[in-house]
KEBAZA-64671 format. One line per 10 residues: number of its first residue (from 1); their letters; for each residue x, z, y of C-alpha. Coordinates in steps of 0.25 Angstrom, whole numbers, plus 5000, padded with zeros to 4 digits. Last residue first. Layout:
// residues N
NUM) A) X Z Y; ...
//
This chain:
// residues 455
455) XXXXXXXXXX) 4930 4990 5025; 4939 4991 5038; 4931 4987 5049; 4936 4977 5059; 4927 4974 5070; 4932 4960 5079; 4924 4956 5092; 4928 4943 5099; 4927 4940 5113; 4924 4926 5118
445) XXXXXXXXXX) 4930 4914 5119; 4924 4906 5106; 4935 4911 5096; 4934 4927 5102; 4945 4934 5107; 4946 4947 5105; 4940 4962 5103; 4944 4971 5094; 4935 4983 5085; 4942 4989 5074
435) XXXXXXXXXX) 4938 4997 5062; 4939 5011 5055; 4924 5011 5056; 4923 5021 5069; 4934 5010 5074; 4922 5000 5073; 4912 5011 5079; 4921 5015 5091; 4923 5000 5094; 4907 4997 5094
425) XXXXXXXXXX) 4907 5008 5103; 4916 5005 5114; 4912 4989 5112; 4898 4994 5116; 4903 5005 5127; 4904 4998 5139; 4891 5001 5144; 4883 4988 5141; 4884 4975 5148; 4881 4964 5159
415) XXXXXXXXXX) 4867 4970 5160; 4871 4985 5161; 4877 4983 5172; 4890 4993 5171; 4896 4985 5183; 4911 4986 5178; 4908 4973 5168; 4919 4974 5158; 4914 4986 5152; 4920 5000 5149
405) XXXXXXXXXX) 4910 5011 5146; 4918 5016 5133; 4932 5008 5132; 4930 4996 5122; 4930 4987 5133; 4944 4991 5139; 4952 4986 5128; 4946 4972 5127; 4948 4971 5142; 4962 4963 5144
395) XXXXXXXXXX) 4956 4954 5133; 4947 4951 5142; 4931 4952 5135; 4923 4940 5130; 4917 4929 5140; 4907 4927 5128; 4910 4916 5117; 4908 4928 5105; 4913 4933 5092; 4911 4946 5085
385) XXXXXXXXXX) 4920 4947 5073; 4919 4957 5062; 4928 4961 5052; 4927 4968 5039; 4941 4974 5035; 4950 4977 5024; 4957 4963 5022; 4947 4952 5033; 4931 4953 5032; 4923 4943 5042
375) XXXXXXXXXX) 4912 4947 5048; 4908 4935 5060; 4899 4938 5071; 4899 4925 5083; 4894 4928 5096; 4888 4915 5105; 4883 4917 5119; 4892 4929 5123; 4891 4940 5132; 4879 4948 5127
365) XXXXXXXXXX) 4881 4945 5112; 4897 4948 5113; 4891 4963 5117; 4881 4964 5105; 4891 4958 5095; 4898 4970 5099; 4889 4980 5101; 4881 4978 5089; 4892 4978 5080; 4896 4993 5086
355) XXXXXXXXXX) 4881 4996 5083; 4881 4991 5071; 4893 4999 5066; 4887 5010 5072; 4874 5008 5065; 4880 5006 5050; 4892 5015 5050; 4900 5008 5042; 4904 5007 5027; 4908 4994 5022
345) XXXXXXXXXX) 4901 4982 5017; 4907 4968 5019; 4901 4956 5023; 4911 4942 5022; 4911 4928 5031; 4898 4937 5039; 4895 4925 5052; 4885 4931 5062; 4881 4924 5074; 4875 4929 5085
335) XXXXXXXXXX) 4869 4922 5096; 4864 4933 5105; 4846 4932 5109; 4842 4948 5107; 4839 4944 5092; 4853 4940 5089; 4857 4956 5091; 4849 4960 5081; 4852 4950 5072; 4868 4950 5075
325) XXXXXXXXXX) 4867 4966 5072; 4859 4964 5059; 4870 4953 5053; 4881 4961 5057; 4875 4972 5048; 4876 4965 5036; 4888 4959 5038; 4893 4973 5038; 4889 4977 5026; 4887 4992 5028
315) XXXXXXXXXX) 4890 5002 5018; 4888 5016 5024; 4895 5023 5035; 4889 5037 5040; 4884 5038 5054; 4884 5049 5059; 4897 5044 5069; 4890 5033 5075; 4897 5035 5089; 4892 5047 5098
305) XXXXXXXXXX) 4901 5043 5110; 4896 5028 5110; 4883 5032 5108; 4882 5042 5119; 4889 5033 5129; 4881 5022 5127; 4868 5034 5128; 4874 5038 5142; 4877 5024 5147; 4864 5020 5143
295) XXXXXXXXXX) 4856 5031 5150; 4866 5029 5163; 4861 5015 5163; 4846 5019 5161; 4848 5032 5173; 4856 5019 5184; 4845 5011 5182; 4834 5023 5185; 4842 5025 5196; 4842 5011 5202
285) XXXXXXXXXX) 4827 5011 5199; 4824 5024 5206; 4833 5021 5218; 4823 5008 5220; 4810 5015 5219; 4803 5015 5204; 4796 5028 5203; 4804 5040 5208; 4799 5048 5195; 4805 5040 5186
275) XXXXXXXXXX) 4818 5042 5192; 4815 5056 5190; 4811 5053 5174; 4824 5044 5174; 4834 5055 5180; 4827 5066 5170; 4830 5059 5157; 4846 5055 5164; 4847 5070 5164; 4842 5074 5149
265) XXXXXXXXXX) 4850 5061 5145; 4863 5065 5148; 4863 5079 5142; 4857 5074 5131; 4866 5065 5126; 4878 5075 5132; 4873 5083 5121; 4873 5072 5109; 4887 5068 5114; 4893 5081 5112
255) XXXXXXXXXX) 4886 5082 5097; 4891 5068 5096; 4904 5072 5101; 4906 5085 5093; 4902 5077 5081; 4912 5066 5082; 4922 5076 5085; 4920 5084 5074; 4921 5072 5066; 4934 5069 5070
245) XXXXXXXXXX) 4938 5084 5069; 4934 5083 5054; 4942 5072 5050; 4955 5075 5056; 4953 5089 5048; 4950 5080 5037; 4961 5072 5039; 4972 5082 5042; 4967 5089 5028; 4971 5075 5023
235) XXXXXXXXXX) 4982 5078 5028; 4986 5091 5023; 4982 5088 5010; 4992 5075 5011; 5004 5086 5013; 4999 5095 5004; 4999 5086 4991; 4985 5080 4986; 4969 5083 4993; 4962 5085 5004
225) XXXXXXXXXX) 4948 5081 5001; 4939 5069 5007; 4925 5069 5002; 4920 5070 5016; 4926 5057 5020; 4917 5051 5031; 4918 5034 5035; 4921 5031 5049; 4932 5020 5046; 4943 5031 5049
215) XXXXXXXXXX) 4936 5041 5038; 4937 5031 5029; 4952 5029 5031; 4955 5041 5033; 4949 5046 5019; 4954 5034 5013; 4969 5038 5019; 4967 5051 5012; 4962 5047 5000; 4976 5039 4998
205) XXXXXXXXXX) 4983 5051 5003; 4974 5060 4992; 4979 5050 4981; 4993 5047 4983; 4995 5060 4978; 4988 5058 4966; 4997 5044 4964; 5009 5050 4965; 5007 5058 4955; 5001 5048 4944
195) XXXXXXXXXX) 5012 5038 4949; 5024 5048 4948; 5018 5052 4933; 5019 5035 4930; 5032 5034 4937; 5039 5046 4929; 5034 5041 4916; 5040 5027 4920; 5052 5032 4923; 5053 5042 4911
185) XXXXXXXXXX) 5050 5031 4902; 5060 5021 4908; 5070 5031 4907; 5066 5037 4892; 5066 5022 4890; 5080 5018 4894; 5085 5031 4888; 5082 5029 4874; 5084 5014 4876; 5099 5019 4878
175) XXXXXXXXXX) 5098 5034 4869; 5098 5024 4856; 5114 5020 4859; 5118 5007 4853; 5131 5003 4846; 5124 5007 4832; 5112 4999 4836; 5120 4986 4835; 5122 4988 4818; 5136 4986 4814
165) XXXXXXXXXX) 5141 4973 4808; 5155 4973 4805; 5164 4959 4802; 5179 4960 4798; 5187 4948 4798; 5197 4946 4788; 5211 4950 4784; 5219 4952 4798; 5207 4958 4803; 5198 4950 4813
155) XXXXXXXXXX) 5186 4961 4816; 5173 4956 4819; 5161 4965 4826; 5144 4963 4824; 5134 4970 4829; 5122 4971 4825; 5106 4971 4827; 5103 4959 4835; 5114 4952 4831; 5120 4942 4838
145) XXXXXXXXXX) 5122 4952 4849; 5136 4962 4846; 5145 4953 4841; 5159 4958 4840; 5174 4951 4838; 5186 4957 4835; 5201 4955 4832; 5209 4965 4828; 5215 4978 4833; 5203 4987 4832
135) XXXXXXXXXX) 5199 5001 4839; 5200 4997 4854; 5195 4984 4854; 5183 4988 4846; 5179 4997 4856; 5180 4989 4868; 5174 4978 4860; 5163 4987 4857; 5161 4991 4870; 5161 4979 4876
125) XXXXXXXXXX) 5151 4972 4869; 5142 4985 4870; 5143 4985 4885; 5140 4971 4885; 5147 4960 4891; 5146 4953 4877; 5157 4952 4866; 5160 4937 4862; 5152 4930 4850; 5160 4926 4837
115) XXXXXXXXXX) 5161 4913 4834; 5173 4911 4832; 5173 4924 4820; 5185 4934 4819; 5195 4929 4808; 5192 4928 4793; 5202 4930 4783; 5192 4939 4774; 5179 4942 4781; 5174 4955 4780
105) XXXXXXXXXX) 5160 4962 4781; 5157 4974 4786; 5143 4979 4791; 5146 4993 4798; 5137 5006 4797; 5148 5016 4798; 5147 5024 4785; 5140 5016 4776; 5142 5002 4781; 5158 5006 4783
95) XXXXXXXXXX) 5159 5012 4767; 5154 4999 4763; 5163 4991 4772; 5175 4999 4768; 5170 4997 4752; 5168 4985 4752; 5182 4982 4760; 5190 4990 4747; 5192 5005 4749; 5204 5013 4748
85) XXXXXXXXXX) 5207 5018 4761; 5222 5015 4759; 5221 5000 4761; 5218 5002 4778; 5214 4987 4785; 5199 4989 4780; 5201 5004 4783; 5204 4999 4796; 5196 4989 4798; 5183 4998 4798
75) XXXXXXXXXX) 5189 5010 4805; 5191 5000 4817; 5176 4993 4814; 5172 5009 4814; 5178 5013 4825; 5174 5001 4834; 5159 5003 4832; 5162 5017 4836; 5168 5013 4849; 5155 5005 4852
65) XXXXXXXXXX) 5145 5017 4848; 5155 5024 4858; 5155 5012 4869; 5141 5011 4868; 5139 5025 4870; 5147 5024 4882; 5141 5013 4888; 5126 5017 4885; 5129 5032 4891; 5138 5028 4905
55) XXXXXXXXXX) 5134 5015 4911; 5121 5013 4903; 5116 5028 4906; 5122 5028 4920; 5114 5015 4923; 5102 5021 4918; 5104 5033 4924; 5104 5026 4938; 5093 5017 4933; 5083 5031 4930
45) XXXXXXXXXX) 5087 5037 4944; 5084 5024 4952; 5071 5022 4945; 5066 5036 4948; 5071 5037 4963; 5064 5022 4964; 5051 5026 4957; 5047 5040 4965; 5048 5036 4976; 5041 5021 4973
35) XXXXXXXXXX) 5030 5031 4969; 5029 5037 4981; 5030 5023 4988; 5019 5016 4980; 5010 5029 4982; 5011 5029 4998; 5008 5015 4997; 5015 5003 5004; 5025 5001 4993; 5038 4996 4996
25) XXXXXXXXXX) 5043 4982 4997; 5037 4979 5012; 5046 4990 5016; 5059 4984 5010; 5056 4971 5017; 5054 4978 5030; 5067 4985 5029; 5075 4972 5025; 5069 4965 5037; 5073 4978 5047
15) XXXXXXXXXX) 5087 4976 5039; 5088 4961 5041; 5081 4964 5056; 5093 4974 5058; 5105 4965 5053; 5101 4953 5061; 5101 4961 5074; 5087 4965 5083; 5084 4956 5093; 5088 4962 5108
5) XXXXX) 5076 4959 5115; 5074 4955 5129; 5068 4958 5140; 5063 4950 5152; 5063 4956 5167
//
């Protein structure tokens, strides 16, 4: 019986695409997306009221400063069109320079200029068109950028042309770049404190997650303190309660162990100094077989239980000790060879972590012909590859070998193998590291060995 599956429509894998593109925008960190929290809200806010600012305040005033402009120009020709007020031109545009701040000049006969530019689709333009439409019945034309600092507007009367200059920042509120930096200022001012917040209560999480992780690779943090909000107290309280019962545990276990040691071994004392007393029959051997192996199960046992856990980790460079363990075990007649592409130093637990090498290289030395070491280091990890041409391990079995006392050979001879309990150990030391201990295909046929330590 086949199944089959339904694909997903067009519209949800567009979405589910959209999503996964949105994600991969974000911050990753817990303080990148605090602070984008407190950013976008912010932002928002401060381009709302800026858009109410401009729409509403900046239009209006514009419109009133705009409107005023218009009065004046209307007052302006009217009193130059008016006989009774009883002052020649000089006199109007004298008294309009004093009392209004408007440049007049007058053209006598003259008609609105051909070249003058066209209003601009600006709020200003419009205004003062608006404006002067409604308070003037002849002909106009403004100019409100040729010059950098005035404006400019032509009136066509029936006698002349009229020019008046007025100064631009009269048709300008101050309160809009007033307000433009006190909401760029606040912004920022309200980022920087945001930062400096957010930042100490980043803090204690970050320590946290060293602590763990140190702790995870086997390394002790006695220095480790609950510290920052309640919420993040409480966990790393959970932490070094966590902490603590692990290392209870160990203790109770190696005290446990320490016991049963002596248990075992006061019997099995006793078994071989009667067997020594039959002399050397035939039962007596058997026995005396049986008595050696049980002493080694015993003691594999003991060590695989009790670990390397009073060991503290120091600096090791790992190439370093590769080399020794190759040495040693190139003396008892294996073809080693040891390749280091990059050493590293990082803290282990010198002797475990030789004895889980040991093992390894050890176990493809007693199978193999040829065993090839090489160390390379890849990101945040140092690995370490053990290579060999022996008849290697089922891939239906590389689970089941790293189960205490399991061994592919089910006769327990002690010739063709151990107790079961080398890749046992060796995988509790590497995962005592923070690391990973897999086994694969090698290139030559036979089984590879790869260790991962974090660094």
């Amino acid at each position: 019986m086949t199944q089959t599956t339904t694909p997903l429509p067009t519209g949800f894998e567009a979405e589910r695409t959209r999503r996964y593109s949105l994600k991969r925008l974000l911050p990753r960190s817990l303080f990148g997306r605090a602070l984008l929290i407190v950013i976008v809200p912010m932002v928002l806010v401060q381009v709302i009221a800026a858009l109410v600012f401009f729409e509403r305040h900046y239009d209006t005033t514009t419109k009133r400063l705009a409107q005023g402009l218009a009065g004046q120009v209307a007052m302006t020709v009217a009193m130059l069109e008016d006989p009774g007020v009883g002052l020649n031109r000089s006199e109007i545009f004298n008294l309009a320079y004093d009392t209004m701040w408007l440049r007049l000049s007058f053209t006598e006969g003259a008609g609105l200029p051909g070249a003058a530019p066209a209003p601009q689709d600006t709020i200003l333009d419009k205004r003062i068109v608006e404006a002067l439409d409604e308070r003037l019945d002849y002909p106009f034309a403004i100019d409100t950028h040729s010059l950098e600092e005035d404006v400019r507007v032509w009136v066509e009367m029936p006698s002349g042309l009229l020019r008046v200059t007025v100064q631009r920042k009269r048709l300008f509120s101050s309160t809009t770049y007033l307000l433009i930096f006190w909401t760029v200022g606040t912004g920022v001012l309200l980022v920087a404190v945001a930062m400096v917040f957010l930042r100490n209560q980043v803090r204690p999480i970050r320590r946290l997650a060293v602590a763990a992780e140190r702790f995870g690779k086997g390394q002790d943090v006695p220095e480790f303190k609950p510290e920052g909000a309640r919420e993040v107290r409480q966990a790393s309280a959970a932490f070094i309660q966590m902490r603590a019962r692990i290392k209870r545990q160990i203790r109770q276990r190696t005290e446990m162990l320490a016991g049963v040691s002596h248990d075992l071994r006061t019997p099995l004392t006793r078994m071989k100094l009667q067997l020594a007393m039959l002399g050397n029959s035939p039962e007596a051997a058997s026995l005396k077989d049986d008595v050696t192996e049980m002493e080694r199960m015993v003691e594999g046992y003991l060590a695989f239980a009790r670990g390397e856990g009073t060991e503290e980790p120091q600096p090791v460079l790992i190439g370093r000790l590769l080399r020794e363990v190759v040495e040693r075990i190139s003396t008892h007649g294996a073809e080693v060879t040891l390749n280091v592409t990059q050493d590293a130093q990082i803290p282990l637990r010198r002797e475990a972590i030789r004895r889980a090498l040991s093992n390894l290289i050890g176990n493809a030395a007693r199978y193999a012909e040829t065993v090839t070491v090489k160390v390379e280091r890849q990101r945040n990890h140092v690995v370490v590859l053990i290579d060999d041409d022996g008849p290697g391990i089922p891939e239906d079995k590389r689970k089941d070998v790293f189960r205490p006392f399991f061994r592919l050979d089910s006769s327990r001879n002690p010739a063709t193998g151990g107790t079961g309990l080398g890749l046992t150990i060796a995988r509790d030391i590497v995962r005592g590291h923070g690391g990973e201990l897999l086994l694969e295909d090698a290139p030559a046929g036979g089984l590879r060995a790869r260790v991962a330590l974090p660094i």
